[in-house]
C-alpha positions as CSV (number, residue, x, y, z in Angstrom):
1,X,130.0,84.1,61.9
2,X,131.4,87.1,62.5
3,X,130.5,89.5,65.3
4,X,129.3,92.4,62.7
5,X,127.0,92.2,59.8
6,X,128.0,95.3,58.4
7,X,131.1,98.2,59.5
8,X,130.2,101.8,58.1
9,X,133.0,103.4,57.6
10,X,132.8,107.5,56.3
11,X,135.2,107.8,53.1
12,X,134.3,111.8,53.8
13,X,131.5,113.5,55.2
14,X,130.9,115.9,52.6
15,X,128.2,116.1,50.4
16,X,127.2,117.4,47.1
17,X,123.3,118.0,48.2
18,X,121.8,119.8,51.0
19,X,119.1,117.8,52.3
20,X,116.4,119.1,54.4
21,X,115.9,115.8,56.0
22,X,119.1,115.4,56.6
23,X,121.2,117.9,59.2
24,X,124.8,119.4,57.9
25,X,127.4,117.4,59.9
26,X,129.3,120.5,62.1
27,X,132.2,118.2,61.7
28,X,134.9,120.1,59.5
29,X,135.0,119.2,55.5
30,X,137.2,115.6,54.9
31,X,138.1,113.1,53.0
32,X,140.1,109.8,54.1
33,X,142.9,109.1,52.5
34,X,143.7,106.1,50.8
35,X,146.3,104.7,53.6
36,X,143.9,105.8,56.3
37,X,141.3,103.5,54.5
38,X,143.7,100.6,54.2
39,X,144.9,100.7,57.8
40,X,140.7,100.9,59.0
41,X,140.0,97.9,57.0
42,X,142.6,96.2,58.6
43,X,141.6,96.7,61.3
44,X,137.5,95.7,61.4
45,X,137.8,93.0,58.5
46,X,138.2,90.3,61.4
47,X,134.6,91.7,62.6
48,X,132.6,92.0,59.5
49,X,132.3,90.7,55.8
50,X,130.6,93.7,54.8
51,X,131.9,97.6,54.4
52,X,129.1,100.4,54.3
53,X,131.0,103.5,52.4
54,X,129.0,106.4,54.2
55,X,127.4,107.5,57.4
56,X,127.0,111.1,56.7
57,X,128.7,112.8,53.3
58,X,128.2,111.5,49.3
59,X,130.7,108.4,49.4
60,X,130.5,108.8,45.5
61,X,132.0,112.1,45.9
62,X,135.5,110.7,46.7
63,X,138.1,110.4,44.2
64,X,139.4,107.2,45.0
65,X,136.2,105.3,45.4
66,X,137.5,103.4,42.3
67,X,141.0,102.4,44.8
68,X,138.9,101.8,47.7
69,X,136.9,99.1,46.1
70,X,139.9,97.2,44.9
71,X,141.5,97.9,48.5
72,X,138.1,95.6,49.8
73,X,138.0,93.2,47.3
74,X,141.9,92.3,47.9
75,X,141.0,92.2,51.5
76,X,138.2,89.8,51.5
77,X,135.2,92.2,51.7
78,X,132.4,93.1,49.8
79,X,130.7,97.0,49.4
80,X,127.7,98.6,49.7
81,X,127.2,102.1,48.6
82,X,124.2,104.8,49.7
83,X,124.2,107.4,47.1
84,X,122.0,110.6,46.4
85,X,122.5,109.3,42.4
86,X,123.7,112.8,41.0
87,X,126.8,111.9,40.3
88,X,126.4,108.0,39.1
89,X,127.3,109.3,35.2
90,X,130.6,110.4,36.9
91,X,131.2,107.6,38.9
92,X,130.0,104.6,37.1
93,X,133.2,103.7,35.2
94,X,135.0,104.1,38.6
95,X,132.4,101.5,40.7
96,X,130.7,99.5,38.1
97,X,132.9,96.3,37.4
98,X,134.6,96.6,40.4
99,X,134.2,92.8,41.8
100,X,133.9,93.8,45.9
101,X,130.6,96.2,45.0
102,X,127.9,94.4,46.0
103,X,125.2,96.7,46.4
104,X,123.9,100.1,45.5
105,X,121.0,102.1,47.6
106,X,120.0,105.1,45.7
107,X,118.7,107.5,47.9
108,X,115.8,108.8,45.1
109,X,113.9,110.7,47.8
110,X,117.2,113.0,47.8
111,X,115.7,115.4,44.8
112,X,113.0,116.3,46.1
113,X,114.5,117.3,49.1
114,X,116.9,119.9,47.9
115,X,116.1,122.9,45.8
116,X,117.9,123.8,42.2
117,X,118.8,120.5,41.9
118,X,118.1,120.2,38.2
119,X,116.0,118.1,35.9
120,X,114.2,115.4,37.4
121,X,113.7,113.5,34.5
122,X,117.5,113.7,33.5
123,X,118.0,112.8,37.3
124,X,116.0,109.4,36.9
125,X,117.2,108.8,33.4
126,X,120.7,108.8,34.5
127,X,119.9,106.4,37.5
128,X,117.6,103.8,35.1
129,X,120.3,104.0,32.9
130,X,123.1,103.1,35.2
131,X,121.2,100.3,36.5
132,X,120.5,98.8,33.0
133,X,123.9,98.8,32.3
134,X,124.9,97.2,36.3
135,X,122.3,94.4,35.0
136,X,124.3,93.6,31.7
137,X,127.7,93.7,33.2
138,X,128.0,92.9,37.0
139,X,126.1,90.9,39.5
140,X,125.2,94.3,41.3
141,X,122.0,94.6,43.6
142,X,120.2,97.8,43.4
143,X,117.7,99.0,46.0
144,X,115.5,102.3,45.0
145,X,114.3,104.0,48.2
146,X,112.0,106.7,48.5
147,X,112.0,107.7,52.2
148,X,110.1,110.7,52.3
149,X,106.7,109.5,53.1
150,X,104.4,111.7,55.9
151,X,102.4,109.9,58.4
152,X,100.3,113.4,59.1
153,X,100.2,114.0,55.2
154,X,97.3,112.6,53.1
155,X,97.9,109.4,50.5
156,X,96.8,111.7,47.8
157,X,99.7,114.2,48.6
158,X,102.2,111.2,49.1
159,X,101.4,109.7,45.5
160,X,102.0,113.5,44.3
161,X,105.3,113.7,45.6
162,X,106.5,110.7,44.3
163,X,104.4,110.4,41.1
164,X,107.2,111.2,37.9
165,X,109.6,109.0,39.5
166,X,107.6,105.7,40.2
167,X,105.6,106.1,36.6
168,X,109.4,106.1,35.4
169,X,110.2,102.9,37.1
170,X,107.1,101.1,36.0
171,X,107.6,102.2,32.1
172,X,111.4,101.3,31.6
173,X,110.6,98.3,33.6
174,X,107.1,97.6,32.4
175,X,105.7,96.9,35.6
176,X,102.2,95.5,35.0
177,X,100.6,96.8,38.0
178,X,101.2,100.4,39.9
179,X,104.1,100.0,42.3
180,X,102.1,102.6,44.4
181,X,98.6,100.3,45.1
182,X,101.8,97.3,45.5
183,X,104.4,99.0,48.1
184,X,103.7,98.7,51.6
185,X,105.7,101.2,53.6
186,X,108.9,100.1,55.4
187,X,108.4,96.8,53.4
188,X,110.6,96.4,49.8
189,X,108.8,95.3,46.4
190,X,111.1,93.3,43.5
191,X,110.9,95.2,40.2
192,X,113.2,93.1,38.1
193,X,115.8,91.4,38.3
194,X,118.4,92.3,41.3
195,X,116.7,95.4,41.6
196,X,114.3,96.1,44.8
197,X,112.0,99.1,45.6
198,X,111.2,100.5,48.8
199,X,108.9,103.2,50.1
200,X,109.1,104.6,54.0
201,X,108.1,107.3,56.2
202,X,110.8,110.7,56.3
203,X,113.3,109.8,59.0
204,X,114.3,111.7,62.2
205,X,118.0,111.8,62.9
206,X,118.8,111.5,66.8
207,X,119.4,115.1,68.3
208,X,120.5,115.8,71.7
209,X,118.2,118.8,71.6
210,X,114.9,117.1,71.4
211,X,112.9,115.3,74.5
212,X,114.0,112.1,75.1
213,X,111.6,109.4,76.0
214,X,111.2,106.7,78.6
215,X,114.2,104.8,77.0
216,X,112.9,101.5,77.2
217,X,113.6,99.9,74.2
218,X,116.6,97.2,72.1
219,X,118.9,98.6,69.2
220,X,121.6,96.5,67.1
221,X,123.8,99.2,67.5
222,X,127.1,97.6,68.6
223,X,125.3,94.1,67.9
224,X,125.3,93.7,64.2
225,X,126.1,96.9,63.1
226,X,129.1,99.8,64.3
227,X,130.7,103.1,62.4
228,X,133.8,105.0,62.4
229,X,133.2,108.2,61.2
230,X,136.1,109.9,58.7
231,X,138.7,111.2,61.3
232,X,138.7,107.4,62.8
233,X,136.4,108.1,65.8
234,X,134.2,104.7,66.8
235,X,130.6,105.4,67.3
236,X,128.0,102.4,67.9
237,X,125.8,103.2,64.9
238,X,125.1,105.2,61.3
239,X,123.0,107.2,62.9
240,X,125.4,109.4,65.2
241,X,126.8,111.2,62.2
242,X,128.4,114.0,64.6
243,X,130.0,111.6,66.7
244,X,128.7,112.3,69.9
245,X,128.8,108.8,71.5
246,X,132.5,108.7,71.0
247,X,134.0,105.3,71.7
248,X,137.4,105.9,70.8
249,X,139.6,106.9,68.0
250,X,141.2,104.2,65.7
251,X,144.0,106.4,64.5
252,X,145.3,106.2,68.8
253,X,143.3,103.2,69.8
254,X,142.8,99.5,68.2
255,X,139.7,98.5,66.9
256,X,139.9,95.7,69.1
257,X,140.5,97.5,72.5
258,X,137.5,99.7,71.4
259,X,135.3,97.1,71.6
260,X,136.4,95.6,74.9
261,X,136.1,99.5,76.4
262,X,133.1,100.1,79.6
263,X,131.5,102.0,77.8
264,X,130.9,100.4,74.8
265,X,130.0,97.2,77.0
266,X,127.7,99.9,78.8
267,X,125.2,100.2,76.2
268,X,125.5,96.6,74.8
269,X,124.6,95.4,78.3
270,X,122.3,97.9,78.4
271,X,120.2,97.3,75.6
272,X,120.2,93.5,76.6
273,X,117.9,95.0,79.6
274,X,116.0,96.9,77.0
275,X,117.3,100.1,78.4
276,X,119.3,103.3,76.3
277,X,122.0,104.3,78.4
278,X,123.1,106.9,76.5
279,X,121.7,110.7,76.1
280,X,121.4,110.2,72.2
281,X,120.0,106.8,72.0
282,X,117.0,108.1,74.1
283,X,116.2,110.8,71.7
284,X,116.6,108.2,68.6
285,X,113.9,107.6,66.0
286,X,115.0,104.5,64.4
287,X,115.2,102.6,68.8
288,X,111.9,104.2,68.6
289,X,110.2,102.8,65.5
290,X,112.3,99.5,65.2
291,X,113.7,98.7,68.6
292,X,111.2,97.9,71.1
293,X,111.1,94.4,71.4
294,X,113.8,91.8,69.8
């Protein structure tokens, strides 16, 4: 087995969307290039069978998606994608018989979260209609999230919010029962098949501006899962989308030396003690909700 479930690499960090649960990266507009791509699958494919295309930035938006999934399936590694969805009618004849994509995670609560972002129905249309068309010619999984559920809001405003778009999914797939009285937050629902659902409270990105807690606590970060944002720098997770924890760049440094660096022992070795040694990683949500015990 190898060490990494999944390697996120950033293809850019530019977006088509401005969401307000998500913070605009102060990192400076890029996109990789194909060659830088190439030589970062190099050098992670002997870690990890599996390529995450974003951390922060619309991985769809890229022009050479098409070149970087044929660059993973030649390489012995399959793809998962995170996309907002407004831009799958451009894309889909770039990603969708491409043999290394394995996944797509469409991002639904992304609409609501912008302003002027169009029609809604033409915004799930186009999704539904993408996804039919994954089912008849690919072996594609599709995963509809709707992460923008309030634990201080009441249920009655939370079925509001997301009302058109579930009542959408039952009808083109002629769900029998209401996925609302179904879906258990944090936990996914099959619809059909290859095709999952799954409702969870709004996240809070780590910021190095809010209190930190007692940091007691176990993360996968650098276990099962590690990123490397689009200018090659190594951070431990998805989450530090500005880089902060910065472990080394693989552009100067081998992937492989990286990982054999103090630091990045540091907070392995710390969180086998259940402790976050780093400033970020004590002001982090996700150690918060999912990493107290292992």
């Amino acid at each position: 087995m190898k060490q990494f479930k999944k390697v996120y690499i950033e293809i850019t960090n530019v977006c088509n969307l401005s969401c307000s649960f998500c913070p605009t990266t102060r990192r400076k507009p890029q996109f990789m290039s194909i060659d830088s791509f190439s030589f970062v699958l190099d050098q992670v494919r002997p870690y990890t069978d599996y390529i995450y295309l974003h951390v922060k930035g619309e991985p769809l938006l890229h022009p050479h998606i098409d070149k970087f999934l044929d660059l993973c399936y030649e390489k012995g590694l399959r793809v998962n994608v995170t996309t907002n969805g407004t831009l799958i009618n451009e894309a889909k004849d770039k990603i969708i018989m491409k043999p290394a994509l394995r996944q797509i995670n469409f991002s639904l609560h992304s609409f609501d979260g912008n302003q002027n972002t169009g029609s809604k129905d033409e915004y799930i249309d186009n999704i539904l209609s993408f996804i039919n068309e994954a089912k008849e010619k690919s072996e594609i999984l599709i995963s509809l999230r709707l992460w923008n559920l309030e634990e201080d809001k009441l249920n009655q405003e939370e079925r509001t919010r997301n009302q058109a778009i579930l009542e959408a999914i039952e009808k083109e797939f002629k769900l029998p029962y209401k996925i609302q009285e179904e879906v258990i937050p944090g936990r996914g629902i099959k619809i059909s098949d290859r095709i999952y659902l799954n409702q969870d409270y709004e996240f809070q990105w780590p910021d190095l501006n809010v209190e930190e807690d007692d940091g007691v606590g176990f993360c996968y970060g650098l276990r099962n899962q590690i990123a490397i944002l689009v200018n090659g720098t190594v951070v431990p997770c998805c989450l530090d989308g500005e880089g902060v924890i910065n472990l080394g760049n693989v552009n100067t440094t081998s992937f492989t030396t990286i990982l054999m660096d103090r630091r990045t022992k540091n907070i392995v070795d710390g969180f086998s003690r259940r402790e976050a040694v780093e400033e970020l990683c004590r002001k982090c949500g996700y150690r918060k909700k999912f990493g107290k015990s292992k």
